[in-house]
One Martini backbone bead per residue (centre of mass of N, CA, C, O) as a GRO file, in nm:
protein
  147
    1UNK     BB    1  11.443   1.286  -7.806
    2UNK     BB    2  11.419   1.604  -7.676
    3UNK     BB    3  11.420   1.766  -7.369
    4UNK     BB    4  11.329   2.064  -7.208
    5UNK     BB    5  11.385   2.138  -6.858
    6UNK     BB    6  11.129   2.336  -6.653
    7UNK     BB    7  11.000   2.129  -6.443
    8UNK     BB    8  11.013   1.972  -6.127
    9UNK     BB    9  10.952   1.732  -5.958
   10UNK     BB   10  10.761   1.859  -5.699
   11UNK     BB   11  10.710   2.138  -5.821
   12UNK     BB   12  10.561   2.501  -5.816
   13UNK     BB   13  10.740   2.598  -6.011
   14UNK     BB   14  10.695   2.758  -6.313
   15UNK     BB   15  10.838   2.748  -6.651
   16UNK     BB   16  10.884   2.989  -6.935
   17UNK     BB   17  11.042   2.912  -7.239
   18UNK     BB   18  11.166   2.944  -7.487
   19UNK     BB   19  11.331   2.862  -7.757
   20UNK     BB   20  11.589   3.007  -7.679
   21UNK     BB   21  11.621   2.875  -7.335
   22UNK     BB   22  11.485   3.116  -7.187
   23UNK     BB   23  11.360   3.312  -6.978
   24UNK     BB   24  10.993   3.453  -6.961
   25UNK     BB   25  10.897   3.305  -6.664
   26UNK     BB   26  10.743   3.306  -6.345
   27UNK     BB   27  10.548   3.056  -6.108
   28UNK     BB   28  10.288   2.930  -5.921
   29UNK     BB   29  10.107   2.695  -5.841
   30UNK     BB   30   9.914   2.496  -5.647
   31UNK     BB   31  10.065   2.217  -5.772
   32UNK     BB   32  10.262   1.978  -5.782
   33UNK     BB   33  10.480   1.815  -5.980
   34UNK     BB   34  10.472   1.485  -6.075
   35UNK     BB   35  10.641   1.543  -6.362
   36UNK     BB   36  10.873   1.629  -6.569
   37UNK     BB   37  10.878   1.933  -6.762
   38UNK     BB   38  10.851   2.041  -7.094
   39UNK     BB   39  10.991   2.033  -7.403
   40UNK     BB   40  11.065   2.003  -7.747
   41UNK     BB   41  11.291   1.994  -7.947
   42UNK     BB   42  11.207   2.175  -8.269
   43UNK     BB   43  10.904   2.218  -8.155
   44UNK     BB   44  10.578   2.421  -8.252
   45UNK     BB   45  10.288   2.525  -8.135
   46UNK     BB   46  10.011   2.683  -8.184
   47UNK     BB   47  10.151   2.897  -7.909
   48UNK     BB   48  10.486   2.890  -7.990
   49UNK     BB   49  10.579   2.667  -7.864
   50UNK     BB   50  10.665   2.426  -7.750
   51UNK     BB   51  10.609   2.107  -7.691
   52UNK     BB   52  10.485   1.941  -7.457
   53UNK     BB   53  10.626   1.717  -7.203
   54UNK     BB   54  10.623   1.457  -6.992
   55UNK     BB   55  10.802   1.298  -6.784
   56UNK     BB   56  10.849   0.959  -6.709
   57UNK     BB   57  10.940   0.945  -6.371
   58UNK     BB   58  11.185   0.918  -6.074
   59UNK     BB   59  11.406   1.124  -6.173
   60UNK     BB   60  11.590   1.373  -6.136
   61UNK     BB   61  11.509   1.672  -6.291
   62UNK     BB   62  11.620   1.944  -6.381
   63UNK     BB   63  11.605   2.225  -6.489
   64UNK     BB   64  11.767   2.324  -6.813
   65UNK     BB   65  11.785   2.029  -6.905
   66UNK     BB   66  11.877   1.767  -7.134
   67UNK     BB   67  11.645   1.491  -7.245
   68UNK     BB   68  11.672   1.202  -7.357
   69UNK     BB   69  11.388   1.010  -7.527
   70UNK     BB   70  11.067   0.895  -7.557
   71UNK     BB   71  10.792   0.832  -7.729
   72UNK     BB   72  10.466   0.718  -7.582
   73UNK     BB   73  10.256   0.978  -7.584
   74UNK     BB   74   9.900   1.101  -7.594
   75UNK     BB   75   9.733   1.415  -7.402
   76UNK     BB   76   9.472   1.512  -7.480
   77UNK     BB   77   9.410   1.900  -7.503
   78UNK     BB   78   9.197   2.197  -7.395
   79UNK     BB   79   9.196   2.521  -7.435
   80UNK     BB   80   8.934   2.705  -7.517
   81UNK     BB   81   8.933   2.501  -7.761
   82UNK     BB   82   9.267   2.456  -7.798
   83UNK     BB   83   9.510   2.243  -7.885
   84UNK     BB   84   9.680   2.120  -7.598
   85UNK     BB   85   9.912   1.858  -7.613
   86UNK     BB   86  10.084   1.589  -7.427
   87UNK     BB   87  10.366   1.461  -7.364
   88UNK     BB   88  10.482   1.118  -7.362
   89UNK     BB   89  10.765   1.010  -7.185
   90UNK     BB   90  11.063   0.772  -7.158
   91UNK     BB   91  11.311   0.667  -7.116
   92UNK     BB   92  11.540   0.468  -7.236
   93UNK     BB   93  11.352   0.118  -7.175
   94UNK     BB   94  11.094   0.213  -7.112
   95UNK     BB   95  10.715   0.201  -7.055
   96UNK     BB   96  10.422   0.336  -7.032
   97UNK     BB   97  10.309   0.051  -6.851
   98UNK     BB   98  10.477   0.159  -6.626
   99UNK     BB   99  10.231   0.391  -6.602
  100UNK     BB  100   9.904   0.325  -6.489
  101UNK     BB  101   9.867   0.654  -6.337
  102UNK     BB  102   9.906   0.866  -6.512
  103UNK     BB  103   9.640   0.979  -6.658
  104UNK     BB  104   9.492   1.057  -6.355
  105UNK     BB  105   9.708   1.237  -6.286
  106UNK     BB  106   9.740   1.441  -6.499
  107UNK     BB  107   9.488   1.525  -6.477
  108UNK     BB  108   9.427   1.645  -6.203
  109UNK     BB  109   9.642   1.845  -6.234
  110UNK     BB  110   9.548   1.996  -6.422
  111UNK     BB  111   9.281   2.066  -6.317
  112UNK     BB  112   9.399   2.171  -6.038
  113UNK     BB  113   9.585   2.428  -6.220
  114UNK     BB  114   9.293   2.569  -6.291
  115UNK     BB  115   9.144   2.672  -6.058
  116UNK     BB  116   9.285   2.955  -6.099
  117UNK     BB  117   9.129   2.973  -6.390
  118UNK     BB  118   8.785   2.994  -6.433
  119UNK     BB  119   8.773   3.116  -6.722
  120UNK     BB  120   8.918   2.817  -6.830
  121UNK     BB  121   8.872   2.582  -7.092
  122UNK     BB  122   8.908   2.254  -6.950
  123UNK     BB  123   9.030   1.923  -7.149
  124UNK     BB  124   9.093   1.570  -7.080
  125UNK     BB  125   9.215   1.293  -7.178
  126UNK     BB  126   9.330   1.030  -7.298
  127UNK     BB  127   9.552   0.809  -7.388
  128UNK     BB  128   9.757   0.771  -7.661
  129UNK     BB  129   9.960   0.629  -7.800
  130UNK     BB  130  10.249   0.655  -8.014
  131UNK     BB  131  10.162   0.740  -8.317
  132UNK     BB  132  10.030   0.998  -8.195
  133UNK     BB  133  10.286   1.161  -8.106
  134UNK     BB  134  10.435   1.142  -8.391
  135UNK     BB  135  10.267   1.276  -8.522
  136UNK     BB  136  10.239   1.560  -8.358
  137UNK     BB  137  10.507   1.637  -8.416
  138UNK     BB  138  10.537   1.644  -8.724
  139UNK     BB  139  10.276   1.864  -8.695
  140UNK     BB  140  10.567   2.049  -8.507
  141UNK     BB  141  10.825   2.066  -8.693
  142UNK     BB  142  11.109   2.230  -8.746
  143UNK     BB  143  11.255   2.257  -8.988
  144UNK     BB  144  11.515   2.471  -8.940
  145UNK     BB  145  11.641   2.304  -8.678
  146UNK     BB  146  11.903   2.385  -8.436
  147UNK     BB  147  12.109   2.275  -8.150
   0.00000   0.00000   0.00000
């Protein structure tokens, strides 16, 4: 699968792209990021984005780029009660288990960078996995998406 990055790892500026790859808002974190983040290309989640995903590595991805990953995992999260879920991926020959401390960070991460905004409630789960990844893009799946 493909994924537009948004922020790069160790980045606090937050950047969020339409689906036509433009930019629509920019703004700053608490928290750098873990691992690089953006979205699914081909996919729209419940709140009209691309599906979210944050990128399993130690190398630099700049903002802007296109990266071809592998669907590794999905980390369940709620939002005020809606669920927006966020696809963990690893780039090809990589896998999950080499990152067992993913789901800790990445909670920590989602948690501490609501910390500024105490009205909205936020819950993570744990890691599911790969199936549940596959799962969740196919029912997010932009039928007549081109790249």
């Amino acid at each position: 699968m493909k994924v537009f990055i948004e922020c790069e790892r160790g980045s606090r500026t937050k950047r969020t792209y339409g689906l036509d790859l433009e930019l629509k808002r920019q703004s700053e974190t608490l928290l750098p990021y873990p691992y690089p983040y953006g979205f699914v290309l081909g996919t729209r989640a419940d709140d009209g984005d691309g599906v979210d995903c944050y990128v399993l590595t130690e190398e630099p991805l700049e903002h802007g780029r296109i990266v071809e990953v592998e669907p590794a995992g999905l980390l369940p999260m709620t939002e005020d009660e809606e669920e927006d879920g966020k696809i963990l991926a690893v780039p090809p020959g990589r896998a999950l288990d080499e990152f067992p401390e993913a789901g800790r960070i990445l909670r920590d991460f989602i948690l501490g960078i609501f910390r500024k905004f105490p009205e909205v409630r936020v819950a993570v789960g744990d890691i599911r996995p790969r199936e549940a990844a596959l799962e969740f893009l196919a029912a997010r799946a932009v039928p007549d998406w081109k790249e």
